[in-house]
Biopython code that builds the backbone (N, CA, C, O; Angstrom):
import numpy as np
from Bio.PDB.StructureBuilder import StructureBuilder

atoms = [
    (1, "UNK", "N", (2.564, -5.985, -28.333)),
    (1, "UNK", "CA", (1.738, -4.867, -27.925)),
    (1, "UNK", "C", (1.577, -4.896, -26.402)),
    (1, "UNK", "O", (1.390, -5.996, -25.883)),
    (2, "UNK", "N", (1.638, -3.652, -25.526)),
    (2, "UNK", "CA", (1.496, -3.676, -24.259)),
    (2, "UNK", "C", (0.114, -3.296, -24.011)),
    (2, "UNK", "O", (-0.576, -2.519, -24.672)),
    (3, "UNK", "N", (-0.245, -4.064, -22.790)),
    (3, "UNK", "CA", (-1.498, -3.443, -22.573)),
    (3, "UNK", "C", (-1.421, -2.635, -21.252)),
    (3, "UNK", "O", (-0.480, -2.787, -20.472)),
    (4, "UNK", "N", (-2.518, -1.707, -21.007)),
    (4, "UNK", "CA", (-1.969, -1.132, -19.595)),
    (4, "UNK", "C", (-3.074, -1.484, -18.830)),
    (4, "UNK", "O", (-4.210, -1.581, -19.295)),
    (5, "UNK", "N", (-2.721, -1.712, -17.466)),
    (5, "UNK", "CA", (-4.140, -2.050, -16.347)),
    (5, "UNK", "C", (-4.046, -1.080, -14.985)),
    (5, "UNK", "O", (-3.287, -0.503, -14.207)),
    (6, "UNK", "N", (-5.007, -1.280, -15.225)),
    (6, "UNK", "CA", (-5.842, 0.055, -14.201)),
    (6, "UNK", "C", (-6.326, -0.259, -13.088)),
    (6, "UNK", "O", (-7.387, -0.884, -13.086)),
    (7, "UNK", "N", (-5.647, 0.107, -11.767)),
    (7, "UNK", "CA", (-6.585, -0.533, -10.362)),
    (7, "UNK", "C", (-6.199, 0.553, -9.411)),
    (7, "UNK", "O", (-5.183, 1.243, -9.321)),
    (8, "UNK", "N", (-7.330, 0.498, -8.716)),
    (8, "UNK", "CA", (-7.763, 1.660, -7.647)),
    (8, "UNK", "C", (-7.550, 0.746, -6.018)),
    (8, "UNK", "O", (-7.920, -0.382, -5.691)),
    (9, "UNK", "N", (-6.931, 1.622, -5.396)),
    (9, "UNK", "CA", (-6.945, 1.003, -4.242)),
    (9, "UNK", "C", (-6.572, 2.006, -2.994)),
    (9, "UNK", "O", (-5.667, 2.825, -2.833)),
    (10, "UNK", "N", (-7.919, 1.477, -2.003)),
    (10, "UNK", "CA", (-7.778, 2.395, -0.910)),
    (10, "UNK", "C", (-6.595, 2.116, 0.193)),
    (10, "UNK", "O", (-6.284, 1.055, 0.734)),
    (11, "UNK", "N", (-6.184, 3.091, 0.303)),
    (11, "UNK", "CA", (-4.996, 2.718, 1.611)),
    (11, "UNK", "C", (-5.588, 3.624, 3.044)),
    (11, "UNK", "O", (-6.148, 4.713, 2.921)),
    (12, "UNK", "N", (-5.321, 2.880, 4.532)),
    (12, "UNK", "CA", (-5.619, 3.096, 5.408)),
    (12, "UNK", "C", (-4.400, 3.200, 6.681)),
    (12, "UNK", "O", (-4.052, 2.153, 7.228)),
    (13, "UNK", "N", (-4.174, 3.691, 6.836)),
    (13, "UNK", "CA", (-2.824, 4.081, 8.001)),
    (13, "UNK", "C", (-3.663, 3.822, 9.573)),
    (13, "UNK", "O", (-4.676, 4.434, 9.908)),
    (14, "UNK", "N", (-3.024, 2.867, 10.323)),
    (14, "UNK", "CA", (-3.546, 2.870, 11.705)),
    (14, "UNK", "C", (-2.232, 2.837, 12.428)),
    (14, "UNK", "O", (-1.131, 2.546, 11.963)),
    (15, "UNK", "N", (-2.536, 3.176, 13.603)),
    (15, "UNK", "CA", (-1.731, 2.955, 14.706)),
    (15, "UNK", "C", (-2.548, 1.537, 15.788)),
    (15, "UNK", "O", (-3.421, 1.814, 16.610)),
    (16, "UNK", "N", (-2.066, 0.129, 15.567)),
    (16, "UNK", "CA", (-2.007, -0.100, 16.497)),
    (16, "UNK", "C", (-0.792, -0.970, 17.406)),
    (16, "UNK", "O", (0.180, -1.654, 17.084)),
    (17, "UNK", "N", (-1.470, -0.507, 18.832)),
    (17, "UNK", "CA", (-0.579, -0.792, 20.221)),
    (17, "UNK", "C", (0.958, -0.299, 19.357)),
    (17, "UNK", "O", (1.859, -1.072, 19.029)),
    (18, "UNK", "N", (0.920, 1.095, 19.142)),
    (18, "UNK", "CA", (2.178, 1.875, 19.136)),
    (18, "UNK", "C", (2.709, 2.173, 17.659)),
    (18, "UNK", "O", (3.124, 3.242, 17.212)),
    (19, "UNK", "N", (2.583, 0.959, 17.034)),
    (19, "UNK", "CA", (3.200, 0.461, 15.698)),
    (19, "UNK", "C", (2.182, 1.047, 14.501)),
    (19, "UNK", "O", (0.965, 0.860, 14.493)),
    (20, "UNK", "N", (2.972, 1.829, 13.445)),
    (20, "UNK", "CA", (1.859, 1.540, 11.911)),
    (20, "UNK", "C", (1.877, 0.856, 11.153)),
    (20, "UNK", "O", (2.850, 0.614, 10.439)),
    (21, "UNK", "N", (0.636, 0.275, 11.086)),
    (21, "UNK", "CA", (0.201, -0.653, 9.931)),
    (21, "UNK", "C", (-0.691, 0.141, 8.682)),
    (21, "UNK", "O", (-1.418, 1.133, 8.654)),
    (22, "UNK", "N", (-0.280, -0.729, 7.806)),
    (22, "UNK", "CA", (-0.934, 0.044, 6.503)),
    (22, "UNK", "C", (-1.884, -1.493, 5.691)),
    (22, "UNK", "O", (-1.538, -2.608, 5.300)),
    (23, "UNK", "N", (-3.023, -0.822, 5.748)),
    (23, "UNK", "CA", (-4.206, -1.698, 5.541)),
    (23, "UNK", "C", (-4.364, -1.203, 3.676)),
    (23, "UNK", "O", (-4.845, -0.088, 3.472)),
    (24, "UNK", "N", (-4.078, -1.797, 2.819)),
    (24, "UNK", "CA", (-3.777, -1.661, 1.701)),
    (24, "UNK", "C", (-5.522, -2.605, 0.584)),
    (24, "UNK", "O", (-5.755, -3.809, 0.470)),
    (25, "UNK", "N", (-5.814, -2.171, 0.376)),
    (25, "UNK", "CA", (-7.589, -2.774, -0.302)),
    (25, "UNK", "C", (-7.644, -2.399, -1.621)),
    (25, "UNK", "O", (-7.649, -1.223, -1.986)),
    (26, "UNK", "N", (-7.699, -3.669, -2.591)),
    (26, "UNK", "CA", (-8.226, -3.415, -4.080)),
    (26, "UNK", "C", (-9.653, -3.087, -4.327)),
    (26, "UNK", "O", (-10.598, -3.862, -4.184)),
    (27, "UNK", "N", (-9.694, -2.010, -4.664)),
    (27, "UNK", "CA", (-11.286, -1.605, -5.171)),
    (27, "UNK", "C", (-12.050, -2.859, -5.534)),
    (27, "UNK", "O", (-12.950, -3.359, -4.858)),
    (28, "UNK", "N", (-11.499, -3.382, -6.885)),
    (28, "UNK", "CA", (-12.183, -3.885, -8.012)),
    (28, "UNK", "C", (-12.582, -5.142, -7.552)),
    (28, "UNK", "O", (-13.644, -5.654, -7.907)),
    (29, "UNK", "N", (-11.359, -5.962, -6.355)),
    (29, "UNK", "CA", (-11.400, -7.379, -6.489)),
    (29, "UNK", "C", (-11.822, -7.448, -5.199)),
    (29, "UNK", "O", (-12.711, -8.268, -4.972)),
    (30, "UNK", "N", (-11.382, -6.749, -4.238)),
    (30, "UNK", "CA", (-11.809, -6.668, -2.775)),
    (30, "UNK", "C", (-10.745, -7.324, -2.004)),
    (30, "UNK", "O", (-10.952, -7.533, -0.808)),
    (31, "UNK", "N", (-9.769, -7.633, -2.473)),
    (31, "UNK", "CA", (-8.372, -8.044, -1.852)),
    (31, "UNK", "C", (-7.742, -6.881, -0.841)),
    (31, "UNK", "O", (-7.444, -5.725, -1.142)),
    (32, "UNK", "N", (-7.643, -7.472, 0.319)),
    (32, "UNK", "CA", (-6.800, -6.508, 1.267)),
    (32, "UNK", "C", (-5.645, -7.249, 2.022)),
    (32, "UNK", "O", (-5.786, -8.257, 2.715)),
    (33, "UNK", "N", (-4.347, -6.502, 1.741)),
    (33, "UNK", "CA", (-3.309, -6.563, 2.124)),
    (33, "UNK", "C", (-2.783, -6.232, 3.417)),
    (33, "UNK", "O", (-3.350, -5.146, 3.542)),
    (34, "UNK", "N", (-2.058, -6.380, 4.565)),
    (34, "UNK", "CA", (-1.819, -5.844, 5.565)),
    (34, "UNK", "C", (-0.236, -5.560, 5.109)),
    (34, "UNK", "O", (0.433, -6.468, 4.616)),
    (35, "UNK", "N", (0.321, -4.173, 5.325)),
    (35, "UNK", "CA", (1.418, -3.963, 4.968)),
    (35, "UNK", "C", (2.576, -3.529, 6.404)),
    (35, "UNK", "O", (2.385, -2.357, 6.728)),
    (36, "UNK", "N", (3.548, -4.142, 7.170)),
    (36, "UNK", "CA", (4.042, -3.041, 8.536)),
    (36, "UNK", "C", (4.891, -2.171, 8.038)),
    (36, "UNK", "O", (5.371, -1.292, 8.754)),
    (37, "UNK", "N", (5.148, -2.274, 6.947)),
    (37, "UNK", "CA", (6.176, -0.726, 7.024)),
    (37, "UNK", "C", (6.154, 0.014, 5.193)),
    (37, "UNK", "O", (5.992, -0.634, 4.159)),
    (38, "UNK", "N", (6.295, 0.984, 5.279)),
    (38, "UNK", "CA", (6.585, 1.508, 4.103)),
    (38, "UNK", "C", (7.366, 0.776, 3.085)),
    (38, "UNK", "O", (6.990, 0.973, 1.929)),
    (39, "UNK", "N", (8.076, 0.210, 3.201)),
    (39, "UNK", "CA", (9.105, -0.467, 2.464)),
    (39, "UNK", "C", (7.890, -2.097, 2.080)),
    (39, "UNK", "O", (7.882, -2.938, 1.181)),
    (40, "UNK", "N", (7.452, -1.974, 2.710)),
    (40, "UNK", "CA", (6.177, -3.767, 2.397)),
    (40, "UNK", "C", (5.462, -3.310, 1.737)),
    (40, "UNK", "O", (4.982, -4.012, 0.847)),
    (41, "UNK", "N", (4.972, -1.625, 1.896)),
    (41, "UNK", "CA", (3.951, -1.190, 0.837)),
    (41, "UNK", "C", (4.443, -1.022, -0.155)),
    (41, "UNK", "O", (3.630, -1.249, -1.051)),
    (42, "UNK", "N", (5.347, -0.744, -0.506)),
    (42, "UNK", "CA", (6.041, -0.133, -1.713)),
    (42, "UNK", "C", (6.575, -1.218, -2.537)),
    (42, "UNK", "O", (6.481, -1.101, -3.759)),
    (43, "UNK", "N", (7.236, -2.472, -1.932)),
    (43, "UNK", "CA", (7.090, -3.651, -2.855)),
    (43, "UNK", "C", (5.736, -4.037, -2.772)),
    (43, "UNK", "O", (6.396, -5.072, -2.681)),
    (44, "UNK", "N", (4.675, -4.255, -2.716)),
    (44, "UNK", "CA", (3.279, -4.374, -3.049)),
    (44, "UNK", "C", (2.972, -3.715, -3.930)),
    (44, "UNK", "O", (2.524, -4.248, -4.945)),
    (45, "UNK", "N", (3.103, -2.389, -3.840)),
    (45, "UNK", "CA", (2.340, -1.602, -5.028)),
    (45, "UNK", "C", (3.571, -1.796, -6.278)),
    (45, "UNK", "O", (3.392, -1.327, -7.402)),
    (46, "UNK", "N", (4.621, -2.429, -5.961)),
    (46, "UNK", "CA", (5.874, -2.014, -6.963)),
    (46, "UNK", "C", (5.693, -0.975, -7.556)),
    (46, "UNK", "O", (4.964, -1.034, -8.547)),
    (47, "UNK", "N", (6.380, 0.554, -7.107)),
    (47, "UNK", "CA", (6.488, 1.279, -7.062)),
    (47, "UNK", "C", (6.798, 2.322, -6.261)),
    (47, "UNK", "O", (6.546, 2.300, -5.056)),
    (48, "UNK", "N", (7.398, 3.372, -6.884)),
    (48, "UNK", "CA", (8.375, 3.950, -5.500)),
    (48, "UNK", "C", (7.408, 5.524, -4.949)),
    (48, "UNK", "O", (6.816, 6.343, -5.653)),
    (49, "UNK", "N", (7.550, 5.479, -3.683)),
    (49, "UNK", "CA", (6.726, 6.345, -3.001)),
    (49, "UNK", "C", (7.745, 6.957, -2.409)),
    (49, "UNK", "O", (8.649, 6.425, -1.764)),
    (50, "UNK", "N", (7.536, 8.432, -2.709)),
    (50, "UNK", "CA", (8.684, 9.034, -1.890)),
    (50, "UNK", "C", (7.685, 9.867, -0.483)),
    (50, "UNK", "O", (6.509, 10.220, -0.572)),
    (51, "UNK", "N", (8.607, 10.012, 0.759)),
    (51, "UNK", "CA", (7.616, 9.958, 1.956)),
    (51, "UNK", "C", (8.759, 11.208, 2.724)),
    (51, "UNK", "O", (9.841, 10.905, 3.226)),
    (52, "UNK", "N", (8.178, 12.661, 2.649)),
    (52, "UNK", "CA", (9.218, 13.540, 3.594)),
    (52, "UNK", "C", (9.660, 12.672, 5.048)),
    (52, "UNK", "O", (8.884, 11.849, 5.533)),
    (53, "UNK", "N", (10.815, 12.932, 5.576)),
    (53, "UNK", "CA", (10.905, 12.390, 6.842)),
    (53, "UNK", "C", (11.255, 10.929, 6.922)),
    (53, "UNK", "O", (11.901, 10.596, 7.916)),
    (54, "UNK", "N", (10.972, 10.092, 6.132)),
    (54, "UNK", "CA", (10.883, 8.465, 5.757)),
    (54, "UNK", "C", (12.830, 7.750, 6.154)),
    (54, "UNK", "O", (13.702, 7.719, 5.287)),
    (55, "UNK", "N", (13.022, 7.315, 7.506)),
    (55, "UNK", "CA", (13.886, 6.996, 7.798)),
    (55, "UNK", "C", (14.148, 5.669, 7.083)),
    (55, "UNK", "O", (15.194, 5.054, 7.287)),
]
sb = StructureBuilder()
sb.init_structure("model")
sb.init_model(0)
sb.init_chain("A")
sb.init_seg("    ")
for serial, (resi, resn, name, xyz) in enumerate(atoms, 1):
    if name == "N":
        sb.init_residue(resn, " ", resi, " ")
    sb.init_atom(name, np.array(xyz, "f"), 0.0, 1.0, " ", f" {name:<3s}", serial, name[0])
structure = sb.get_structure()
């Protein structure tokens, strides 16, 4: 039997000194991730994010 799990998590986009970072935070547990590129977020969340423009 599968079970399914459920988690909420805020994501935050900054610019700093030029570069984006993606500040990635579990609601439930309070775990925050620092992610530098789309591709770090996306193996984190395992799952695929499609992004217009995304070189």
């Amino acid at each position: 039997m599968k079970t399914q799990q459920e988690a909420s998590y805020i994501l935050k986009i900054t610019h700093i000194q030029g570069e984006q970072k993606f500040l990635l935070q579990n609601i439930k547990s309070g775990e925050r991730q620092w992610c530098q590129s789309w591709e770090e977020l996306r193996n984190q969340l395992q799952i695929n994010i499609r992004v217009k423009g995304l070189k």
